[in-house]
DRENPA-700824 format. One record per residue (C-alpha): residue in three letters; x, y, z. Coordinates in steps of 0.25 Angstrom, whole numbers, plus 5000, padded with zeros to 4 digits. Layout:
<atoms>
ALAXYZ;...
</atoms>
This chain:
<atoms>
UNK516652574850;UNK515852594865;UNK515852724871;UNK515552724886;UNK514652854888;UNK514452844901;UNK514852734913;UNK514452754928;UNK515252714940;UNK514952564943;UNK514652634958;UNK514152784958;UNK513552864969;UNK512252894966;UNK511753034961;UNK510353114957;UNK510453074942;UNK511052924944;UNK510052814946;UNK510152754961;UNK510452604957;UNK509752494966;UNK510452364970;UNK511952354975;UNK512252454964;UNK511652554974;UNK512452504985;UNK513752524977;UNK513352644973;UNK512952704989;UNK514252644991;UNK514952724984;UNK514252844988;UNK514652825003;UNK516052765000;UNK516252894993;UNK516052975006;UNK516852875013;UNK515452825021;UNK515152705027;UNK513852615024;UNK513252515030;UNK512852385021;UNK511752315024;UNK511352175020;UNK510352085021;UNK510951955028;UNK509751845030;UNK508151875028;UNK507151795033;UNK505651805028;UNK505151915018;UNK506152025018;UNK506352135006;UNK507952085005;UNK508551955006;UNK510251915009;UNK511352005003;UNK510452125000;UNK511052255004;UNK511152395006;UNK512052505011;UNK511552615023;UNK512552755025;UNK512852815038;UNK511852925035;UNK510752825033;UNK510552825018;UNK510552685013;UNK510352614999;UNK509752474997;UNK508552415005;UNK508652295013;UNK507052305016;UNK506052395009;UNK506652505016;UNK506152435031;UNK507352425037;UNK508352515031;UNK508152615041;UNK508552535053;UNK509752475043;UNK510252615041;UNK510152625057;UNK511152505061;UNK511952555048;UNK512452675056;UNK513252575066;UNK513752485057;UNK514152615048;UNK514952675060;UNK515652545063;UNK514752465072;UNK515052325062;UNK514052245055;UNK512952175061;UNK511652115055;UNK510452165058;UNK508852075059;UNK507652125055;UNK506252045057;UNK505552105048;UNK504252055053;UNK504552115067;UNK504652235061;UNK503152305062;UNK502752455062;UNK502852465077;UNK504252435078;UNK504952475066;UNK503952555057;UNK503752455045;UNK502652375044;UNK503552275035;UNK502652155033;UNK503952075032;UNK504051935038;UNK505651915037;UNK506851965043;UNK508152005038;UNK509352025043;UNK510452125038;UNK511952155040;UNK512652285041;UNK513752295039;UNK514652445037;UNK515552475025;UNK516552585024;UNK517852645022;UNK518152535033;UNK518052425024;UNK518052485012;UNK516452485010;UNK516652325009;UNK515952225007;UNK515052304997;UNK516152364990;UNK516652254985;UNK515252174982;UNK514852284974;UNK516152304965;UNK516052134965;UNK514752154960;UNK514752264950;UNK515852174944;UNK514952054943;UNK515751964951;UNK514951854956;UNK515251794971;UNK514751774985;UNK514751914996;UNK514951855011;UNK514651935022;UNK514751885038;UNK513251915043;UNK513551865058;UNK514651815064;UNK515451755077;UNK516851775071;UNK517651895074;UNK518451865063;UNK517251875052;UNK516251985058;UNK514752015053;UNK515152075041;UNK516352005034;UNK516351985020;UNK516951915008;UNK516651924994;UNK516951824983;UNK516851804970;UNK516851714958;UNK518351704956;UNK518451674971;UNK518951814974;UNK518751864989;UNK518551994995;UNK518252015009;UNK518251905022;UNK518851785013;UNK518651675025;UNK517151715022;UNK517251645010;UNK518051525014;UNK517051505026;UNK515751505017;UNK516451415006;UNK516451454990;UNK515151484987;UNK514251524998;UNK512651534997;UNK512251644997;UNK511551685011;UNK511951665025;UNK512851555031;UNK513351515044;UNK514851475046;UNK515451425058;UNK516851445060;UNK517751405072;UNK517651555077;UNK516351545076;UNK515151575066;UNK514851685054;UNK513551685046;UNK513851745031;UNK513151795022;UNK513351765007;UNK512951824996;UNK513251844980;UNK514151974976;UNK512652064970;UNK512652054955;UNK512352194949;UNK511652144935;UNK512252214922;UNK511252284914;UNK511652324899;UNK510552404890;UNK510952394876;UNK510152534871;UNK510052644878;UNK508752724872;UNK507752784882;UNK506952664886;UNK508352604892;UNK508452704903;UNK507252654912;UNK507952534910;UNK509252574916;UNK508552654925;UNK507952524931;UNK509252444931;UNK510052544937;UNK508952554948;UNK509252394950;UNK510652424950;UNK511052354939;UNK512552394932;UNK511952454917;UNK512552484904;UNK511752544891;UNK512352534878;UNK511652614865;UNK512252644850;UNK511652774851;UNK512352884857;UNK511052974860;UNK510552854868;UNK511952814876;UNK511652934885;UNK512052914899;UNK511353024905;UNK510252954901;UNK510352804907;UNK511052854922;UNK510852714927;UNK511752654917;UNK513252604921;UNK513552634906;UNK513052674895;UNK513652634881;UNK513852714868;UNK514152604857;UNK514252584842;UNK513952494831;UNK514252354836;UNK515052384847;UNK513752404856;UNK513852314865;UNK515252284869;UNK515552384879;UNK514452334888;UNK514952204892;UNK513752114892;UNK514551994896;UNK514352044908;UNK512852094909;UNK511752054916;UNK510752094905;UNK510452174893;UNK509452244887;UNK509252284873;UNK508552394869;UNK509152504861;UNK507852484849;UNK508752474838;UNK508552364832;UNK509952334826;UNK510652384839;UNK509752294848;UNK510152184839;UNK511552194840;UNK511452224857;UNK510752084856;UNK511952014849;UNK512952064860;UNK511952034872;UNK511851884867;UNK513351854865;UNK513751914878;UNK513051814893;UNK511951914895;UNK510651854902;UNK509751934898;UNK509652014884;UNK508352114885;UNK507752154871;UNK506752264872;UNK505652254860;UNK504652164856;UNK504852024853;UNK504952024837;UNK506052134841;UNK506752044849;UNK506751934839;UNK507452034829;UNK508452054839;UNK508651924841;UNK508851864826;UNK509651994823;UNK510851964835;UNK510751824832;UNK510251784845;UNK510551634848;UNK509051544852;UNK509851534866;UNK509951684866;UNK508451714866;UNK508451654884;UNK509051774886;UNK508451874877;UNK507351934884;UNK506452024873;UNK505652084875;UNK506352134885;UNK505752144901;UNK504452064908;UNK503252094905;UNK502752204916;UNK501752294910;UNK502052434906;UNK502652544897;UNK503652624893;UNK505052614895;UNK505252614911;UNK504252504911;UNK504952424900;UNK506252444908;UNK505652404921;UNK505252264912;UNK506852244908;UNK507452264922;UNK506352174928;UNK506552064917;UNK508052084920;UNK508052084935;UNK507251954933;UNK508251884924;UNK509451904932;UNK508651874946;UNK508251744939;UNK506851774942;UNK505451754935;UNK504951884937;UNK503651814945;UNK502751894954;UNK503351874968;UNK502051814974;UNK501251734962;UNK499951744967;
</atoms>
């Protein structure tokens, strides 16, 4: 038996005691906000870079009429004179792509000493009651679904027919939403990036890029130290679900970044969280005989990456007791997050995202400059 104590909105607007998520998952949710109010937003999104530049192709963010915006495209450089040309695209002025040479731009004409030598070029394009606050609408339902598939978007054009800002959106089964020629003019599967096509009207540049994958978090254990942890994931803007066997530690009031939180019994603790479909999981209830059978479900499902917090005779325990296979043990990581320094819970949490985030970005986890 699973009983579902609590289960927030997949898109919420966000409030005092709600942690503000990061990520496309706090597009969706300033989204929501303004499509409430019936307002329209201008999207913003990062077409071409050149050189050093804080964002690179497909990043994005949403700017409202009044100013306010959520997302960065720059360290917080050129939002303001992004929010600026928002206000015509917003009013109905149509999309256009804006250049910055970030090199150019130095105290005496802008008021940033940036130190950047790159450029970037954005589009902004509006959405609204018009259009039905499209394309992000869709993206972001695409994506809070996992579907995988290929975002194209018109970035420059001679062709009255495809305007800057014509979309389509496909995904893996071939399905099409938006501007289907888009498609047929790029081929199946487009790399990601910009591409110039020449039709016999004339020529478009589009943009490709893949639907966003928000990565699925599940905690399996729910005691204090496990809130830093969510706290940090929600920040990221991953989707999050905790399950715990103990009712006094299942508390949702506790974990406000979760998606769910999960009351379960006996051995039925880890059905109701769909792990076929997660991302990652960590374990970390400290109990031993709980952990072990957390561990048993985590290894029969396609998870990546199993997290096991304790030491490494803990982790071998675990391991014999859910009968973990020798081709298991690649995806076992215990103990559980990189090696930073540090004490305490929030810097342990810190540890797991980061090991997490590194994992699922195919990264080492190398110093930027190794000097």
């Amino acid at each position: 038996m699973v009983d579902v104590l609590y289960s927030a909105p997949v898109m919420t607007a966000p409030t005092s005691n709600v942690i503000q998520r990061g990520g496309l998952r706090g597009l969706l949710d300033f989204l929501h906000e303004q499509r409430a109010r019936g307002l329209s937003l201008a999207m913003a999104t990062v077409v071409e870079t050149c050189g050093a530049t804080y964002r690179k192709a497909g990043a994005a963010m949403l700017i409202a009429a009044d100013g306010r915006w959520r997302g960065l495209l720059s360290g917080g450089c050129l939002e303001g004179d992004l929010a600026h040309h928002a206000g015509d695209v917003i009013r109905g002025a149509g999309a256009r792509v804006v250049e910055y040479d970030l090199e150019a731009m130095t105290d005496a004409v802008f008021g940033f000493g940036l130190g950047c030598e790159g450029s970037v070029r954005v589009l902004l394009e509006g959405i609204g009651p018009e259009n039905d606050w499209e394309p992000l609408a869709s993206l972001g339902r695409l994506a809070m679904q996992g579907v995988r598939g290929c975002h194209l978007r018109v970035v420059d054009s001679t062709v009255a027919e495809w305007p800057v800002g014509t979309w389509c959106t496909t995904d893996e089964t071939g399905s099409i939403l938006g501007t289907a020629g888009l498609t047929e003019l790029a081929g199946p599967a487009p790399l990601t990036g910009v591409g110039e096509y020449r039709v016999k009207e004339g020529r478009l540049r589009l943009l490709a890029t893949a639907i966003p994958r928000v990565p699925r978090l599940v905690v399996l254990g729910a005691a204090p130290d496990a809130k830093p942890v969510v706290h940090l994931a929600a920040a990221l803007g991953w989707r999050i679900t905790v399950v715990d066997h103990r009712p006094a530690f299942a508390d949702s009031g506790a974990l406000p970044g979760a998606d769910q939180v999960l009351l379960t019994a006996g051995d039925d603790l880890p059905f109701a969280t769909r792990l076929d479909a997660a991302d990652a999981v960590i374990i970390m209830s400290h109990n031993l005989e709980a952990d072990a059978r957390y561990l048993r479900a985590a290894l029969a499902a396609p998870v990546g990456y199993i997290g096991l917090l304790g030491p490494v005779a803990r982790r071998n325990r675990l391991l014999e007791m859910a009968g973990a296979a020798p081709t298991d043990r690649g995806r076992v990581y215990g103990p559980v997050g990189l090696d930073l320094g540090g004490e305490g819970p929030e810097a342990v949490a810190l540890a797991i995202i980061a090991e997490i985030q590194m994992v699922l970005a195919q990264r080492t986890g190398a110093h930027r400059d190794p000097r």
